[in-house]
C-alpha positions as CSV (number, residue, x, y, z in Angstrom):
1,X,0.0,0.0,0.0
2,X,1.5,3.4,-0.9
3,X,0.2,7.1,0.1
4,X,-2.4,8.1,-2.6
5,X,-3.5,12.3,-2.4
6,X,-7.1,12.0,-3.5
7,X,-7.1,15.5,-3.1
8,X,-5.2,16.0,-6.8
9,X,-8.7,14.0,-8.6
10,X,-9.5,18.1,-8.6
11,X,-7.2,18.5,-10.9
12,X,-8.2,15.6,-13.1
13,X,-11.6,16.2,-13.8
14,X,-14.4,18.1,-13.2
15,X,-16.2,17.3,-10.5
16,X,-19.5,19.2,-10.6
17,X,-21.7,16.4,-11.5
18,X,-20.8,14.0,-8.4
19,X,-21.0,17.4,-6.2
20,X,-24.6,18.0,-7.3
21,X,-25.1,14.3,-6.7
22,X,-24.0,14.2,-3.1
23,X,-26.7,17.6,-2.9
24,X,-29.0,15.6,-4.7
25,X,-29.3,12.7,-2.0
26,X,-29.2,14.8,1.0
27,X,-32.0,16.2,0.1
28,X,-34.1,13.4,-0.2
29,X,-36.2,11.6,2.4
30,X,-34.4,8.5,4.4
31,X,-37.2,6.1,2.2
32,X,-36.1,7.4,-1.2
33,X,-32.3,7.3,-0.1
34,X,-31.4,3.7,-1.7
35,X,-33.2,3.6,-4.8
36,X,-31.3,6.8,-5.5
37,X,-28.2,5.3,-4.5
38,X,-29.2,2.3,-7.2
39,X,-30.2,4.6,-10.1
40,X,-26.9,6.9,-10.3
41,X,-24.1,4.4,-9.5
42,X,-22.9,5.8,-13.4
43,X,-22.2,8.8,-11.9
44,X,-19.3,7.7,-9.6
45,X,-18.8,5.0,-12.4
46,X,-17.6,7.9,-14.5
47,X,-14.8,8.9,-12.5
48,X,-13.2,5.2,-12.7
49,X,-10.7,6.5,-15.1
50,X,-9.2,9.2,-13.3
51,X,-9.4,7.6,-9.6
52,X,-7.3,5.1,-12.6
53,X,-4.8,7.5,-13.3
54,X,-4.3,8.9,-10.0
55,X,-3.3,5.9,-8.7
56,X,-0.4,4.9,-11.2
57,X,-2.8,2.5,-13.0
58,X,-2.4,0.3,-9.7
59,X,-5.1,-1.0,-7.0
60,X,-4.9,1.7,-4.0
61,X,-5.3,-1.1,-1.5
62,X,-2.8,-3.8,-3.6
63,X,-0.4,-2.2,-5.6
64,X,-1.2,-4.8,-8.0
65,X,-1.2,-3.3,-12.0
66,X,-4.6,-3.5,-13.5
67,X,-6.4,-3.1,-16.4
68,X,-8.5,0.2,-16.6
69,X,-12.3,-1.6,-16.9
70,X,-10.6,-3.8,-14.6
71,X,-10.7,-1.6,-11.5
72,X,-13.6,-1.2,-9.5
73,X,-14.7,2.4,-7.9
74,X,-15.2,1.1,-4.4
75,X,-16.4,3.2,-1.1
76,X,-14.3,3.1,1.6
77,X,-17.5,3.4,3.8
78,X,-19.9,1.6,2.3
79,X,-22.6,3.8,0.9
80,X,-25.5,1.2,2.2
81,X,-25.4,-0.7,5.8
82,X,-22.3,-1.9,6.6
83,X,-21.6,-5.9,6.5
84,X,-21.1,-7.5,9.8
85,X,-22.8,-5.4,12.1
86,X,-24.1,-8.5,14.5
87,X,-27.8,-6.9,14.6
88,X,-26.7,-2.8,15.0
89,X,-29.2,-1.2,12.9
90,X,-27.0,1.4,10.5
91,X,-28.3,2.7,7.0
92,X,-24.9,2.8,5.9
93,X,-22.9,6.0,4.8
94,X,-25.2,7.3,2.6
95,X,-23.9,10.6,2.7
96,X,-20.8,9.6,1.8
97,X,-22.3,7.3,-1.5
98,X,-21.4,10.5,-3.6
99,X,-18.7,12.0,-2.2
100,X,-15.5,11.8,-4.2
101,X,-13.4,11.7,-1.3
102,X,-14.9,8.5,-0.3
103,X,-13.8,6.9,-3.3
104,X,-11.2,4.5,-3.7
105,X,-10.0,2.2,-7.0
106,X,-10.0,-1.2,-6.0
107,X,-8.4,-4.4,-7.9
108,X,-11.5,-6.7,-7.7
109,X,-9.5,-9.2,-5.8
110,X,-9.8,-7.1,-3.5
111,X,-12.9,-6.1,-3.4
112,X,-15.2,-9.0,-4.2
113,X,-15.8,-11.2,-1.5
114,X,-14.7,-14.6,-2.8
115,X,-12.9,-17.8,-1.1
116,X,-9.5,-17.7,-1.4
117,X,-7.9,-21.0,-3.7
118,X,-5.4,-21.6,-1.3
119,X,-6.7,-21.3,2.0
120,X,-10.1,-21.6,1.5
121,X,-10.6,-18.5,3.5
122,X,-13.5,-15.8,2.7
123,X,-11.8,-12.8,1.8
124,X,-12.3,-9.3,0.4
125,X,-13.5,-6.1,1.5
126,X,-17.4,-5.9,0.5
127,X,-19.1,-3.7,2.0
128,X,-17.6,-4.0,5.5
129,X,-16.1,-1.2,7.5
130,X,-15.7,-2.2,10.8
131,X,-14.4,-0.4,13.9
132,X,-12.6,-0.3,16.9
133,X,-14.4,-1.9,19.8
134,X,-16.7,0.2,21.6
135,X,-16.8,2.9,18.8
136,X,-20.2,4.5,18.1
137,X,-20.8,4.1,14.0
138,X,-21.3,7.3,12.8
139,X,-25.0,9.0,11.9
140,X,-23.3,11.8,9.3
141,X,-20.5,13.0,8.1
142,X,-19.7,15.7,11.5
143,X,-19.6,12.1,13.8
144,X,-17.2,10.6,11.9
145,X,-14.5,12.2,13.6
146,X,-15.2,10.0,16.5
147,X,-14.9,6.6,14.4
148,X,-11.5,4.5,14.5
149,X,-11.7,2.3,11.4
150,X,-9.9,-1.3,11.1
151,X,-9.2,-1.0,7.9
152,X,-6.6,1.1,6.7
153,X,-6.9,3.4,4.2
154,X,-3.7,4.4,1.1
155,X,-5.4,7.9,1.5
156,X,-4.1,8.2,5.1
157,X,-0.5,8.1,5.0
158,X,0.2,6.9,8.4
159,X,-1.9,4.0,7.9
160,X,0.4,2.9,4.9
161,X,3.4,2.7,7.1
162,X,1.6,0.2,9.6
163,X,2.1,-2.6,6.7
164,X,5.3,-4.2,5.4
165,X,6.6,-7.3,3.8
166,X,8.2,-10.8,4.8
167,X,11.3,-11.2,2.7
168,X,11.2,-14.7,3.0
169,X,7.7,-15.0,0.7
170,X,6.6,-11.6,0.1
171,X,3.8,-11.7,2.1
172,X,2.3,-8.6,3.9
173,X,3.0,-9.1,7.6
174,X,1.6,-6.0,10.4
175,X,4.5,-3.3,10.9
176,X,4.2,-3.9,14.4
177,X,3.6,-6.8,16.2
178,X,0.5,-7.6,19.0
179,X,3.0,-6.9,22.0
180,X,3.9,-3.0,20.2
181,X,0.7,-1.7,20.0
182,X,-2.0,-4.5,19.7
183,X,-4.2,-1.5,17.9
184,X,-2.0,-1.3,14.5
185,X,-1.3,-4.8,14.6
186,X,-4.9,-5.6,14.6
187,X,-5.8,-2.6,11.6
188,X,-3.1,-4.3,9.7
189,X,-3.7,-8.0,10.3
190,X,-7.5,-7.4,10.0
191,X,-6.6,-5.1,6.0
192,X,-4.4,-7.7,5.0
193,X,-7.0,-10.5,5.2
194,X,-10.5,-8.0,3.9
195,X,-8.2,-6.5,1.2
196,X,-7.0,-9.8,0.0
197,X,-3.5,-8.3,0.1
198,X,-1.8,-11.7,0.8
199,X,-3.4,-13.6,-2.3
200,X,-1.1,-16.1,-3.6
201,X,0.1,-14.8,-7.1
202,X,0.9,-11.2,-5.3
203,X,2.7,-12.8,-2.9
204,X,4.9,-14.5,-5.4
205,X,5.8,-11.6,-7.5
206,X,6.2,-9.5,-4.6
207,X,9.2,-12.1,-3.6
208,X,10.7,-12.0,-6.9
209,X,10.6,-8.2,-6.9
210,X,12.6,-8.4,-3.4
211,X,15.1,-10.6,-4.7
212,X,15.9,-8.8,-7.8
213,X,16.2,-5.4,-5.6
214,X,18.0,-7.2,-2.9
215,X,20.1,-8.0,-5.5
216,X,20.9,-4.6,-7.5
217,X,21.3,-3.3,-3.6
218,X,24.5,-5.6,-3.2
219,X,26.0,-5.0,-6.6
220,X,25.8,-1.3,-5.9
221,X,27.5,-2.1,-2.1
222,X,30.3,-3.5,-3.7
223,X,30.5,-1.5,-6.6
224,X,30.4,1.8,-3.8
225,X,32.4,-0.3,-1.8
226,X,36.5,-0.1,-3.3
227,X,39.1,2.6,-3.4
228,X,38.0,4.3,-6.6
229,X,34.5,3.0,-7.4
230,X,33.1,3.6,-11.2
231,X,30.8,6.1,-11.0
232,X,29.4,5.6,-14.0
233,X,28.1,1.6,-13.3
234,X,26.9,3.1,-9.7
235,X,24.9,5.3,-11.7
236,X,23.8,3.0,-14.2
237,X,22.8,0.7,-10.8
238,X,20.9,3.4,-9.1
239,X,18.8,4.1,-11.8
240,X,17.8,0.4,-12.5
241,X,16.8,0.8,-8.9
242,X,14.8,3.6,-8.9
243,X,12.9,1.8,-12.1
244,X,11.2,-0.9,-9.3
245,X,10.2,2.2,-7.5
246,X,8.6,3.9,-9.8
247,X,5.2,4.7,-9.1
248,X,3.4,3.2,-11.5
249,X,5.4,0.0,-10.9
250,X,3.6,-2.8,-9.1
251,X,4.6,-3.5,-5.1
252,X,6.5,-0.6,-5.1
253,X,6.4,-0.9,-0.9
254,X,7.8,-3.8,-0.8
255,X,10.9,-2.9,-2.9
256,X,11.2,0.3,-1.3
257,X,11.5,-1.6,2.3
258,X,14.3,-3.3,0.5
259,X,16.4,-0.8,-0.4
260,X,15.7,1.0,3.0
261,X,16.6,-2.0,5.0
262,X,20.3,-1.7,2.7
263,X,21.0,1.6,3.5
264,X,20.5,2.9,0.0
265,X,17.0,4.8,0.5
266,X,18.4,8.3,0.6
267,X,20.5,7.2,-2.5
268,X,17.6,6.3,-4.7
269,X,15.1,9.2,-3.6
């Protein structure tokens, strides 16, 4: 997961249509909220290619490289009742069903609630948002100041620090573990299973990324590393580095942890 500034879509495209939308439904009566919500799904539809763009052609949640008609425009609170709620009556954030800041681009693996191949667990996001325990779910958009969310959002940067990467396999693993601060570790242990962030292929080509920057680190070590080093193949090194990290790379995180746990980050940035 890397920092995305949803505040640049402004820049993109013109926003007046969702904007008269988000009017539109606040004005309505509660009974005449959902069909509403059903009838103009186009119009946060038509943003898909710039929420696209603005995220490097990448998933926000994954990282993974997708396809433009691939990507879905998902809600980071769900515009209709929340999933999971264990009988607590919520309508879901239905002011928040046209607001562009609520909008996220989502790889469908991570989005669509399936069972994973290869552990046979149910995983994706959906339409949950839980929260921390004992929070009170919001009622409108002033309230939600007082909600902690689970799941960790790329348009928060200090949630995208809370995840990084096992080496070993390229899995996602929590930043910091139960004993740290059992809060983070639960936001990321809890994102990495409803964002589907540890599905098998990812992992794989995440650990082949690693490798191949782990790699390029140590040539560049030892290239650095003798009495009168050639600049010009250090060069020619850094910049193949700076290729994986690229943002519209895939799993840039990951090889970014990589070079930062050689040394080399302030080299490379």
């Amino acid at each position: 997961m890397r920092y995305i500034d949803k505040r640049q879509l402004v820049r993109l495209v013109d926003l007046t249509d969702i904007n008269n939308a988000k009017a539109e439904i606040a004005a309505l009566p509660e009974a005449q909220r959902s069909n509403f919500i059903d009838s103009n799904g186009g119009r946060w539809s038509a943003l898909k290619t710039q929420l696209w763009t603005l995220g490097n052609m990448k998933c926000w949640y994954s990282e993974a490289v997708m396809q433009r008609q691939e990507g879905h425009v998902e809600h980071y609170r769900p515009k209709k009742k929340p999933h999971g709620l264990n009988g607590e009556q919520h309508p879901g954030y239905w002011w928040r069903s046209f607001d562009w800041m609520n909008f996220r681009i989502s790889h469908p693996t991570s989005n669509v609630r399936i069972t994973d191949y290869l552990t046979g667990v149910v995983v994706g996001k959906g339409a949950y948002f839980p929260l921390r325990e004992g929070c009170v779910r919001a009622q409108d958009e002033a309230s939600e100041r007082a909600e902690e969310p689970v799941l960790l959002d790329p348009a928060v940067r200090g949630d995208c620090r809370l995840l990084c990467f096992d080496t070993n396999d390229g899995k996602p693993i929590p930043t910091f573990t139960e004993d740290q601060n059992e809060w983070k570790n639960k936001r990321a242990v809890d994102s990495i299973a409803y964002y589907h962030l540890d599905e098998g292929t990812w992992n794989y080509l995440r650990k082949d990324l690693m490798d191949d920057v782990s790699r390029l680190c140590e040539r560049l070590i030892e290239e650095a590393d003798v009495a009168e080093p050639d600049l010009t193949r250090c060069d020619d090194l850094i910049d193949e580095l700076i290729g994986y990290i690229d943002e519209h790379q895939p799993f840039t995180a990951a090889c970014i942890q990589v070079i930062k746990e050689k040394g080399l980050l302030e080299v490379v940035t």
